[in-house]
C-alpha positions in Angstrom: 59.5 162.8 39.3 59.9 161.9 43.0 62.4 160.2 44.9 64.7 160.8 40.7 64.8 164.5 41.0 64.4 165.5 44.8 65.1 168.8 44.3 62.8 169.1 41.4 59.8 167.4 42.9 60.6 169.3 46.4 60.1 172.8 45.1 56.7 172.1 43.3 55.5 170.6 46.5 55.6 173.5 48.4 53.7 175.4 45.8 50.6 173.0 45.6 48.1 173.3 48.6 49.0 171.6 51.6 45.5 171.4 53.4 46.9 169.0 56.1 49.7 167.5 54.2 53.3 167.4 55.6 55.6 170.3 55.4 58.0 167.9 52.8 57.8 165.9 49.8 59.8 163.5 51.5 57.9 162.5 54.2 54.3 162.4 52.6 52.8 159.0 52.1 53.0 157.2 48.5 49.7 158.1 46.7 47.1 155.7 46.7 44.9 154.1 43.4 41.6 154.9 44.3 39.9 152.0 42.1 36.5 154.3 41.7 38.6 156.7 39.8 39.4 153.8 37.2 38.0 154.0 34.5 38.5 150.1 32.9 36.0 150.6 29.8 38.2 153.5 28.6 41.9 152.1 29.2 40.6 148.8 27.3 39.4 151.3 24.6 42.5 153.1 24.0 44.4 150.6 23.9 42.6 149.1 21.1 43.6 152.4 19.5 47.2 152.8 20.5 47.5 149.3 18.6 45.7 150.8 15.7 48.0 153.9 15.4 51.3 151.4 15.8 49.6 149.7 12.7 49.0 152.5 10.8 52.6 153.5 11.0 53.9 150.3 9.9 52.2 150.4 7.3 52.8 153.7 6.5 56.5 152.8 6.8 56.1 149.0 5.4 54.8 151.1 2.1 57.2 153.8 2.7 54.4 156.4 2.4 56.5 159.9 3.1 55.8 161.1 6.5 54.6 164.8 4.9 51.5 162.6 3.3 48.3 162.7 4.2 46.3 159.5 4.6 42.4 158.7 4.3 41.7 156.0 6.8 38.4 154.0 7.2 37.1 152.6 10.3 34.9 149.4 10.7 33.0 148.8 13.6 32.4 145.2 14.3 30.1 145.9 17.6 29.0 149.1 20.0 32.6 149.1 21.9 33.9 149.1 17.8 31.8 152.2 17.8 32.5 154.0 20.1 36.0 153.1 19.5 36.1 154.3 16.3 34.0 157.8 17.7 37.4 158.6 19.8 39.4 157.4 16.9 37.5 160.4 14.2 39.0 162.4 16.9 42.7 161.5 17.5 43.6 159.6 14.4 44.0 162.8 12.1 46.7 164.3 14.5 48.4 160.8 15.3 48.7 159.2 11.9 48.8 162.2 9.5 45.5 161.6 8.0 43.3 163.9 6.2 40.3 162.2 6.7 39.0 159.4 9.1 35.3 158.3 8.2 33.4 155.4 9.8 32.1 152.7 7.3 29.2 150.3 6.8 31.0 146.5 5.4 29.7 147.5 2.4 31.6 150.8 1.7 34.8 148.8 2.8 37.7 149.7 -0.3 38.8 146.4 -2.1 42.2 147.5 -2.6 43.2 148.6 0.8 45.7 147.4 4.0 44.3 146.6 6.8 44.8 146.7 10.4 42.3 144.2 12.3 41.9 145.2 16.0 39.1 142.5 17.2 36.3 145.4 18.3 36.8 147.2 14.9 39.0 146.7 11.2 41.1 149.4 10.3 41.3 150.0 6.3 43.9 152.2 4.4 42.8 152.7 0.8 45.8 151.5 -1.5 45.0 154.5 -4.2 45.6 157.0 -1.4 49.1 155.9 -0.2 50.6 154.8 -3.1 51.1 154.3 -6.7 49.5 151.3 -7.4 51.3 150.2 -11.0 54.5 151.3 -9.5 54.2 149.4 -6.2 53.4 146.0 -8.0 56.5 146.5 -10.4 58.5 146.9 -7.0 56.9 144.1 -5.2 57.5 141.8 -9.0 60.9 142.5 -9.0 61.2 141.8 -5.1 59.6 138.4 -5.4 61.7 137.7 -8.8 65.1 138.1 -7.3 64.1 136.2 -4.2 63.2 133.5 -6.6 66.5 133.5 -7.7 68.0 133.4 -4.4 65.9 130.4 -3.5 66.4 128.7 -6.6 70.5 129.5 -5.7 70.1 128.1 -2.2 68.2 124.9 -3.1 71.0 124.1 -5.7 73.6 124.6 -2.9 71.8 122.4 -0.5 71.3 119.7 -2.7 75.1 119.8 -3.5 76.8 116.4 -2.3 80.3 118.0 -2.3 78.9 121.2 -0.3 76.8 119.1 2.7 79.9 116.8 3.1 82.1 119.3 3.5 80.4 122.4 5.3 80.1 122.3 8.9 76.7 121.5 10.5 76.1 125.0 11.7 77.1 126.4 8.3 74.3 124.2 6.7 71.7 124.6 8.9 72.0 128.3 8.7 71.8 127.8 4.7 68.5 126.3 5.4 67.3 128.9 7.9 68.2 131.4 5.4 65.9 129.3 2.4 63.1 129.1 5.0 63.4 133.0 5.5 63.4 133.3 1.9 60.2 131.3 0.9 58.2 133.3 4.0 59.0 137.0 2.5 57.9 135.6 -1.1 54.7 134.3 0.3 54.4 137.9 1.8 55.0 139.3 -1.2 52.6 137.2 -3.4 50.0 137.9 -0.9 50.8 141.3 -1.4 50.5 141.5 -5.0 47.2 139.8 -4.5 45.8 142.4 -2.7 47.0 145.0 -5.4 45.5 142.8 -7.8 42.0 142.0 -6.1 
């Protein structure tokens, strides 16, 4: 809190124990990092798994799984860090992500229809079956992918017009084809989602 809340930061220093500190705040030395308190193992570690819970929840939001629902997730170790990792992350995942159960998985046991979230030491999976309705999601994703199709096909016709590129301003054209480009990326997501439904 100190020097943004003087005040604040004043009054709890002359509770703690002074044991030959000065009588103010605002005269003490700036504390120092003590580098043998660092602990460079464990900030590496967690923040393998603050990535993994930011994946989780776009996922979870990407799939627009209700925050009330409980998730399973699986965690794949790809080495002893990916271990222990995924030990701290039986632990804190439940509370973080919303999810009802967080085992830790030989390749084997890996689920074949599941997102994933790949964090170099260990592979997060989320089981499709368990987040949403499969069927449903792949009518939503067909639909998706058909009316971008459409828009594509609409855009190409435009850009191939002779009356429309001699008369639109450059700008206006370019951003016709930055728009198509946009367009053929989301339906490559989208066909690599519905692969992953399918597989």
């Amino acid at each position: 809190l100190h020097p943004f809340m003087p005040f604040i930061s004043e009054e709890i220093w002359q509770h703690l124990p002074k044991h030959q500190a000065p009588h103010s705040i605002m005269i003490a030395a700036w504390p120092e990092v003590e580098e043998a308190f660092l602990d460079h193992q464990a900030l590496r570690q967690m923040e393998v798994l603050m990535a993994g819970v930011r994946g989780i929840r776009n996922l979870r939001a990407e799939l627009q799984v209700p925050p009330g629902r409980k998730i399973i997730v699986e965690l794949l170790p790809h080495n002893q860090e990916g271990e222990e990792i995924a030990a701290a992350g039986r632990e804190l995942l439940p509370r973080l992500v919303g999810a009802s159960e967080v085992s830790i998985i030989e390749a084997s046991a890996a689920s074949t229809q599941a997102r994933t979230v790949p964090l170099g030491q260990l592979t997060i999976y989320l089981p499709l079956a368990e987040l949403i309705d499969i069927e449903a999601e792949r009518l939503r994703l067909q639909k998706e992918l058909t009316a971008l199709e459409r828009e594509i096909e609409r855009l190409e016709t435009r850009l191939q017009t002779e009356g429309f590129l001699a008369k639109a301003p450059s700008e206006v054209i370019a951003q016709e084809r930055t728009r198509l480009q946009d367009y053929f990326d989301r339906v490559n997501i989208l066909k690599d989602r519905l692969i992953q439904l399918h597989t």
